[in-house]
C-alpha positions in Angstrom: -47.7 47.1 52.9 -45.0 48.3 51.2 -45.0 51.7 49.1 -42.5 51.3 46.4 -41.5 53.9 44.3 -43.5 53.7 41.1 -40.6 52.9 37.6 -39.6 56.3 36.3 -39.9 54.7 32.9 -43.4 53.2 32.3 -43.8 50.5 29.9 -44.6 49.9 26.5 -48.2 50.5 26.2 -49.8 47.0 24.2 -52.3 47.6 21.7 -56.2 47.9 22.8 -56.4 44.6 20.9 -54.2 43.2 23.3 -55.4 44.4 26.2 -58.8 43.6 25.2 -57.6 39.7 24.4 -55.9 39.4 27.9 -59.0 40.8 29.7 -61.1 38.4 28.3 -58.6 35.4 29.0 -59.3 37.0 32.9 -62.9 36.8 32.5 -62.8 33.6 30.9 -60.7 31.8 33.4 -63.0 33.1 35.8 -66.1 32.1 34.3 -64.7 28.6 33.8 -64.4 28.3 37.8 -67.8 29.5 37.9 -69.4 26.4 35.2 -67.4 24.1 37.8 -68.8 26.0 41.0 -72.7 25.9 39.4 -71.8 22.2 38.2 -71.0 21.1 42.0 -74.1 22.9 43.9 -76.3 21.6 41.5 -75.0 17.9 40.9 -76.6 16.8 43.9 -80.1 17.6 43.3 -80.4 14.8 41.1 -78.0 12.5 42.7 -79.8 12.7 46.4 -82.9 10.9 44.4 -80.5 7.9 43.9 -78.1 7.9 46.6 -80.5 8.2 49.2 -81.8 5.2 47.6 -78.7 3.4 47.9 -77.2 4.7 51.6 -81.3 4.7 53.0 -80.9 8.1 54.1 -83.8 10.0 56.2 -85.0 13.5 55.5 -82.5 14.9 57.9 -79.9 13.1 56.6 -80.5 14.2 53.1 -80.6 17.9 54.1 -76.8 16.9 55.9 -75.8 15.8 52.5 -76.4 19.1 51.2 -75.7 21.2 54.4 -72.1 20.1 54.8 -71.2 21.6 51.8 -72.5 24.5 53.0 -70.3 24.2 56.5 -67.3 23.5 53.8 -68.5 26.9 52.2 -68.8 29.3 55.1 -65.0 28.0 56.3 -64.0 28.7 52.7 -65.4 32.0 52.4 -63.9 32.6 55.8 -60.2 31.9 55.1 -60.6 32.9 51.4 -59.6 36.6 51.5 -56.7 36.5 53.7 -55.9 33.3 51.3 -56.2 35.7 48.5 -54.4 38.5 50.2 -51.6 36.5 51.3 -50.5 34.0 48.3 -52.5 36.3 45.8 -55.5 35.9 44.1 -54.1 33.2 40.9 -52.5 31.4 44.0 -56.2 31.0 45.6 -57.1 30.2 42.0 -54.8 27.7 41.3 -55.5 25.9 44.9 -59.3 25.8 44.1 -59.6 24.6 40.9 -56.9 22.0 41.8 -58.9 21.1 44.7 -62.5 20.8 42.6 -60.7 18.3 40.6 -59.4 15.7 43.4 -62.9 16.3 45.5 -65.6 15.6 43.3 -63.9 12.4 42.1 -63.8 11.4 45.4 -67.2 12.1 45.9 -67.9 9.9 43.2 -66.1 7.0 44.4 -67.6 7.6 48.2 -68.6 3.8 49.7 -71.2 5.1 52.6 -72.7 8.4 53.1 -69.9 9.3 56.0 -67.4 9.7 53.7 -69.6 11.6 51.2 -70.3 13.9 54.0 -66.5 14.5 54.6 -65.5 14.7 51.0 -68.7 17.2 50.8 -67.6 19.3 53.6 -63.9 19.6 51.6 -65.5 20.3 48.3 -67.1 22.9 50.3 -64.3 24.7 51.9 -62.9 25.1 48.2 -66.3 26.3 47.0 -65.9 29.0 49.9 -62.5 30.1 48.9 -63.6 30.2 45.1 -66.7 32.6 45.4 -64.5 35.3 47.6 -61.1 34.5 45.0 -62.9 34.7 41.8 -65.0 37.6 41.6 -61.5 39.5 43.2 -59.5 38.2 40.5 -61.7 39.0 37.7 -62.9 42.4 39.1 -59.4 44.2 39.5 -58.3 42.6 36.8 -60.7 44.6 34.0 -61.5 48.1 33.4 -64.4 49.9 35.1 -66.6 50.8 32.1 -67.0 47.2 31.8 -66.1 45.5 35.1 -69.6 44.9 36.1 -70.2 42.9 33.2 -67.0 41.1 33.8 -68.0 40.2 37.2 -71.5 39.2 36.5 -70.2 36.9 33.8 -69.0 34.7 36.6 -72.7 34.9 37.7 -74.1 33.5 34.0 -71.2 31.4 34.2 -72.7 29.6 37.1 -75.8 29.3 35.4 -74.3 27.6 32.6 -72.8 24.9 35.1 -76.4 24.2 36.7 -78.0 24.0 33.7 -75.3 21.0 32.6 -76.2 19.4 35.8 -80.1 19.2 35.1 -79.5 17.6 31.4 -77.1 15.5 32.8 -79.0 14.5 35.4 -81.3 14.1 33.3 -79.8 12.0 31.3 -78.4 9.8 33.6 -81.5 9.3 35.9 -82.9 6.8 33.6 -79.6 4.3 35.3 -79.2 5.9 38.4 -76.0 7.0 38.1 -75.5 9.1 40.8 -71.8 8.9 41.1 -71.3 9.8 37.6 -73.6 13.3 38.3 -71.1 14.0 41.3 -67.6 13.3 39.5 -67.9 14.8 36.1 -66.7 18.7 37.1 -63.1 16.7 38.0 -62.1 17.5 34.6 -63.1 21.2 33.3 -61.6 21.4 36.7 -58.1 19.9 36.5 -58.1 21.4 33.1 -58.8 25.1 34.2 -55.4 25.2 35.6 -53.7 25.5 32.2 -54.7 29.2 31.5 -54.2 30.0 35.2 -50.7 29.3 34.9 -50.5 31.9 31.8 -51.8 34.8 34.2 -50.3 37.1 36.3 -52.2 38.0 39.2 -54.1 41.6 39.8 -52.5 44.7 39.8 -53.9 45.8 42.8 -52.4 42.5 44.5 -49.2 43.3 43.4 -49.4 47.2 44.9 -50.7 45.4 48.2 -47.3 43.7 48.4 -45.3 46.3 47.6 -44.7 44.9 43.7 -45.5 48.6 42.1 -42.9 48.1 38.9 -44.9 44.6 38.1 -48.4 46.1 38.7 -47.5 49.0 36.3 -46.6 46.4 33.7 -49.6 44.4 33.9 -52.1 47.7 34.6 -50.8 48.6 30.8 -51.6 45.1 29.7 -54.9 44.6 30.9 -56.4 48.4 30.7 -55.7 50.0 27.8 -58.1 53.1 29.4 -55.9 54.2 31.8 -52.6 55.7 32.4 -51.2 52.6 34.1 -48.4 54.8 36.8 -51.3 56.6 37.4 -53.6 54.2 38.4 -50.9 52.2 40.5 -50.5 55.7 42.3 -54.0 55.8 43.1 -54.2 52.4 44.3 -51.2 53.1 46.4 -53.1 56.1 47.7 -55.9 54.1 48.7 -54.2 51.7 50.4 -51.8 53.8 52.4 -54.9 55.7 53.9 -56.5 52.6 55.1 -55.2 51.1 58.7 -55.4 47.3 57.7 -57.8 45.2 56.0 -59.2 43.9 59.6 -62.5 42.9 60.4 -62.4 45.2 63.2 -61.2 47.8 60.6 -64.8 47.1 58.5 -66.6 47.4 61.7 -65.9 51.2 62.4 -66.6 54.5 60.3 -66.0 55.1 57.8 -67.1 51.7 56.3 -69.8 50.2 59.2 -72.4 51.2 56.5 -70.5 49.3 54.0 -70.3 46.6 55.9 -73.7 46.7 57.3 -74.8 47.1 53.6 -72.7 43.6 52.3 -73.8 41.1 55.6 -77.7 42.3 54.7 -77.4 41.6 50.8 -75.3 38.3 51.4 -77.9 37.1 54.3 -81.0 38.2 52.0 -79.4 36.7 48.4 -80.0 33.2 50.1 -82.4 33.4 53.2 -84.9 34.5 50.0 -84.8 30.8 48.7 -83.3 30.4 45.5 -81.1 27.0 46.8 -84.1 25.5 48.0 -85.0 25.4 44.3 -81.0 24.5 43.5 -81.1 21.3 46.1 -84.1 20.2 46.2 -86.1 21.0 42.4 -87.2 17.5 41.4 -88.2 17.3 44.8 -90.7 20.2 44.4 -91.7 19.3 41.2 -92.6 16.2 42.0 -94.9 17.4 44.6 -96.6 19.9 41.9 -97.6 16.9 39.9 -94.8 16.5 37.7 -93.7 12.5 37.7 -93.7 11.0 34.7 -91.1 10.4 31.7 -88.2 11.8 33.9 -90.3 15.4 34.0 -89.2 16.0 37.5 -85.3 15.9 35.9 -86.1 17.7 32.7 -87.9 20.7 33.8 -85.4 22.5 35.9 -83.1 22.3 33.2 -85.2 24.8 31.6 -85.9 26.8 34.4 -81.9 27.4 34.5 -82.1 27.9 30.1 -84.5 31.4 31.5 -81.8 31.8 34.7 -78.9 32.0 32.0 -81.0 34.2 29.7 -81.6 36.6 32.6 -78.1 36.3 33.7 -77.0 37.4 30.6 -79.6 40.3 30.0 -78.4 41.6 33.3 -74.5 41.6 31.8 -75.8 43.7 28.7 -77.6 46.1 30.7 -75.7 46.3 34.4 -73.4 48.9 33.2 -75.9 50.8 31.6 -78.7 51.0 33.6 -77.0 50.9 36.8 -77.1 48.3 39.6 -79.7 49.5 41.9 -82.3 49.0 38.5 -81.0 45.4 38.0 -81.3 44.5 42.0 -84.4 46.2 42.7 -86.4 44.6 39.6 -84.8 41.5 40.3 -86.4 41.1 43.9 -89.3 42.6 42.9 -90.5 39.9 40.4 -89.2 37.3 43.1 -91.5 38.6 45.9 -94.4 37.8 43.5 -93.9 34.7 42.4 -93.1 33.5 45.5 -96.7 34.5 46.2 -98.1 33.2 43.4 -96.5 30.0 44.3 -98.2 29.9 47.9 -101.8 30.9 46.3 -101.2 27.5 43.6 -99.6 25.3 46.3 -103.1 26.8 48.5 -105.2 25.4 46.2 -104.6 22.1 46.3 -105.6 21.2 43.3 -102.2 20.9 42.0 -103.3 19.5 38.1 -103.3 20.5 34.7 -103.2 24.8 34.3 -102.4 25.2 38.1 -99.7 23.3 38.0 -98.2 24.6 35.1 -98.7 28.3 36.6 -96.7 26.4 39.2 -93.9 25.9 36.8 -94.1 29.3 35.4 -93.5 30.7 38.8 -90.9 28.7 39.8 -88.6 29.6 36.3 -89.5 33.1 36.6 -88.8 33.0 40.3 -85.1 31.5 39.6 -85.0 34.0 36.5 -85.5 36.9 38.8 -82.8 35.8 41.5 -80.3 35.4 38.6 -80.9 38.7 36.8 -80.7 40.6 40.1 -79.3 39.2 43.4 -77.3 36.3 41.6 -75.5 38.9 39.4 -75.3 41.5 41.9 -73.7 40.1 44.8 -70.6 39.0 43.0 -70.3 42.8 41.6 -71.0 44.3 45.0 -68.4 42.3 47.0 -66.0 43.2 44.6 -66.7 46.9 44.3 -68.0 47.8 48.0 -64.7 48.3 50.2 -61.5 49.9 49.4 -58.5 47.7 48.1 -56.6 46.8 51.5 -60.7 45.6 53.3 -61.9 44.2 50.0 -60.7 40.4 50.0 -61.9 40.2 53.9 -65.5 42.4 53.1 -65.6 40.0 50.3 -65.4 37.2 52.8 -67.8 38.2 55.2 -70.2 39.0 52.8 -70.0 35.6 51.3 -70.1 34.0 54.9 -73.4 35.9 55.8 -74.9 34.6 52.5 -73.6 30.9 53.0 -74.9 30.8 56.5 -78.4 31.6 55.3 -77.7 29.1 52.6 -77.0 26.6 55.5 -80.4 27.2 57.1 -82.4 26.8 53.7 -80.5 23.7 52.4 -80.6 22.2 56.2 -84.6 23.1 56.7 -86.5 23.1 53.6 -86.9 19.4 53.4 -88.4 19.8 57.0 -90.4 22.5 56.8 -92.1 21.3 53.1 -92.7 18.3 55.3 -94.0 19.5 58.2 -95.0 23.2 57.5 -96.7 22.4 54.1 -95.2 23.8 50.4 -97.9 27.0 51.3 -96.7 28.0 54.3 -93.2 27.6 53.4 -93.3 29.5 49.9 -95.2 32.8 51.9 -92.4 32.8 54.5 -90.0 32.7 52.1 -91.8 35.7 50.4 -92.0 37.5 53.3 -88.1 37.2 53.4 -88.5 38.8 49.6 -90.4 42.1 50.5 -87.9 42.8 53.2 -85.1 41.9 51.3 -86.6 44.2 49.0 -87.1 47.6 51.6 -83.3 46.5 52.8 -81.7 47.3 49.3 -84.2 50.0 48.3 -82.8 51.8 51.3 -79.0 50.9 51.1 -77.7 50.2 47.7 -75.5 52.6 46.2 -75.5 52.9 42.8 -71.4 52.5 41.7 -72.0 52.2 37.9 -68.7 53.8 35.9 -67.1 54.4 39.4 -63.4 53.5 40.0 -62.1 51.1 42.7 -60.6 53.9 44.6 -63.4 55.9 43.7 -66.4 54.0 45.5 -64.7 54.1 48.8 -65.6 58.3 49.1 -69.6 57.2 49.1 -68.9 55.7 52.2 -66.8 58.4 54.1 -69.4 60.7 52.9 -72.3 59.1 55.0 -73.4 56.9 52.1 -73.9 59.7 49.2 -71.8 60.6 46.6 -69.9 63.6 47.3 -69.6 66.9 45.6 -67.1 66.6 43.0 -67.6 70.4 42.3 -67.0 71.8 46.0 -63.7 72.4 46.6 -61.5 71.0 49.1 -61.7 67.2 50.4 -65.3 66.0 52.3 -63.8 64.1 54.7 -61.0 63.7 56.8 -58.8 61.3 54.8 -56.7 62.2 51.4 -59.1 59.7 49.7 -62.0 62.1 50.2 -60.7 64.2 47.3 -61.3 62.1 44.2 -59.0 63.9 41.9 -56.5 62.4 44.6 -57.7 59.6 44.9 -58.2 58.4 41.3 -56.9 60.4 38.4 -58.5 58.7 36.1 -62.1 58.9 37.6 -64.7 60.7 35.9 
């Protein structure tokens, strides 16, 4: 990484109206990958109804479908930070939402199920490379006071892309159109490329590759809060302290807690069940009792109208209240409906109130998931590791959350079948209560913190150091936050 002497002339500062206007273009691009992302993992809930259908698949075939994706995803998420690192984040923009556009309209034109499964598996790899290249993007891209709103947009933003899946599923179940639920994200995806070409890329980015004079520039476009040379020092700071952005590098103090921290959130995000709903929701309401006039189709489309709702309370409040509130409560209400879930699936007696407590639980269960874990995990592998480790922490917390994905969308099908709905929903809340000690116990709270800034709760054994002691905590320059981020509270 090069260190390049910062411009001795800084330049013109835009107005706050400006900077404001270009922040939100950020955000917005973002959020538009993020309606094409929740478009494509929900699409084929209602399409596997119809498709299976027409390729005669079995119930392990069916999970494939859905799995493959998921293979496609963990690759993604594994190649997607150095991707971002090396041709910068827009770059890893640019190559995702072109590759949405061409792999979903394959998808939809797929003659047998092995080619579905191969197109699947590609759509997948550039789902993986999205979920580690747009939370980046957007989150050094906007000031702090409001960067955890920014990156939990992308959250609500995914939300908004499932629930157009259910009501077009919906609407096209009554025909079976399957292939029409698959290809219609090809265009909001081919067209998201038009304001990604207006962008620069990060400021951070550019520091990382030794740009300093072009991060300054586009530091005093997009944050009118800040002294931009100042900043661009600070991120140069941080990266010059840091030995590479290895995952080696992640595994070894100061930032094993860190990392130990993003692998357990990612792992528990998913393992917990929320894509079990995702994939398989007319499934499962079908099985509560829910079959006639289309009502397995129509009903998760309002379970996601109370997901988006939640998302977006949790954008108002997230940099208020402070993340650990907005996780904790989030989990919380998720381990209990799960169990109310097993107690009605118990019963059975799955008719008239119970199975509309059913219902209830379900939306407040996928509510839950999407005020707290769904909104978190895209803030928390932005903010967790310092600027040089953050595209790769980024990817392997993504990974560890995919690969539980991979379990649930491979074996729910089974284990409904075999196991019984009761037995699976208690495991799953079993998963919830520990999921639940796990972040109780290692959150950190990073609400108004700078980038540079967060990086000192881990060198200082997962607290927040004394700002008022003098000298550094630790053993690196980054361990003095004056140094480390002038403009740091």
């Amino acid at each position: 990484m090069s260190t390049a002497p910062l411009p001795a002339t800084p330049p013109p500062q835009p107005s706050s109206t400006t900077a404001r206007r270009t922040g939100r273009l950020f955000a917005l691009t973002g959020a538009v990958v993020g309606v094409i992302y929740g478009y494509d993992t929900g699409s084929i809930s209602g399409a596997l109804v119809f498709l299976s259908k027409d390729f005669n698949l079995t119930e392990t075939e069916k999970g494939l479908v859905n799995s493959v994706l998921v293979f496609g995803s963990i690759l993604g998420a594994l190649i997607g930070g150095k991707l971002a690192d090396a041709l910068g984040r827009k770059a890893a923009m640019l190559i995702v939402a072109g590759s949405y556009a061409v792999f979903v309209a394959l998808s939809a034109v797929a003659p047998n199920v092995e080619t579905l499964d191969a197109v699947r598996f590609l759509l997948g790899v550039a789902i993986g490379i999205s979920i580690v290249a747009a939370p980046l993007y957007v989150a050094e891209s906007t000031p702090a006071r409001i960067r955890g709103a920014s990156v939990a947009a992308y959250q609500v933003a995914t939300v908004v892309g499932i629930v157009i899946t259910y009501f077009v599923n919906w609407g096209l179940s009554g025909g079976g159109h399957w292939r029409w639920m698959l290809g219609l994200s090809a265009i909001p995806a081919a067209l998201v490329v038009i304001p990604l070409l207006r962008l620069p890329d990060t400021p951070r980015w550019y520091v990382l590759k030794g740009r300093t004079e072009r991060a300054v520039e586009v530091m005093a476009t997009t944050d009118p809060d800040v002294d931009p040379r100042a900043e661009v020092a600070a991120v140069q700071v941080a990266l010059a302290a840091e030995s590479g952005g290895s995952v080696r590098s992640m595994l070894r103090k100061p930032y094993a807690r860190a990392a130990f921290f993003v692998v357990g959130l990612g792992f528990f995000c998913q393992i917990t069940g929320i894509n079990a709903v995702t994939y398989y929701s007319p499934q499962i309401f079908e099985e509560m009792g829910f079959t006639g006039n289309g009502q397995n189709f129509l009903l998760p489309s309002f379970v996601e109208l109370a997901s988006l709702a939640a998302a977006v309370l949790a954008i108002l409040i997230i940099d208020r209240l402070g993340r650990r509130v907005v996780l904790l409560c989030g989990i919380g209400t998720m381990a209990v409906m799960l169990a109310v879930l097993t107690v009605v699936f118990s019963t059975g007696d799955l008719h008239g109130t119970t199975t509309w407590v059913g219902f209830g639980a379900i939306l407040l269960f996928t509510a839950a998931f999407n005020f707290g874990f769904g909104s978190l995990i895209w803030v928390y592998a932005s903010e967790a590791f310092p600027a040089q480790l953050r595209s790769t922490g980024a990817s392997v917390m993504l990974t560890a959350d995919l690969v539980a994905n991979l379990l649930i969308a491979q074996f729910f099908p089974s284990l409904m079948a075999k196991a019984g709905a009761a037995a699976t929903f208690a495991g799953l809340g079993v998963l919830a209560l520990a999921a639940l000690v796990f972040a109780a116990f290692t959150a950190p709270e990073t609400k108004g913190r700078q980038l540079e800034e967060i990086q000192d709760y881990w060198r200082n054994g997962g607290s927040w150091p004394d700002t008022s002691a003098p000298g550094p905590v630790g053993a690196g320059p980054l361990d003095n936050p004056a140094a480390s981020s002038p403009s740091a509270p």
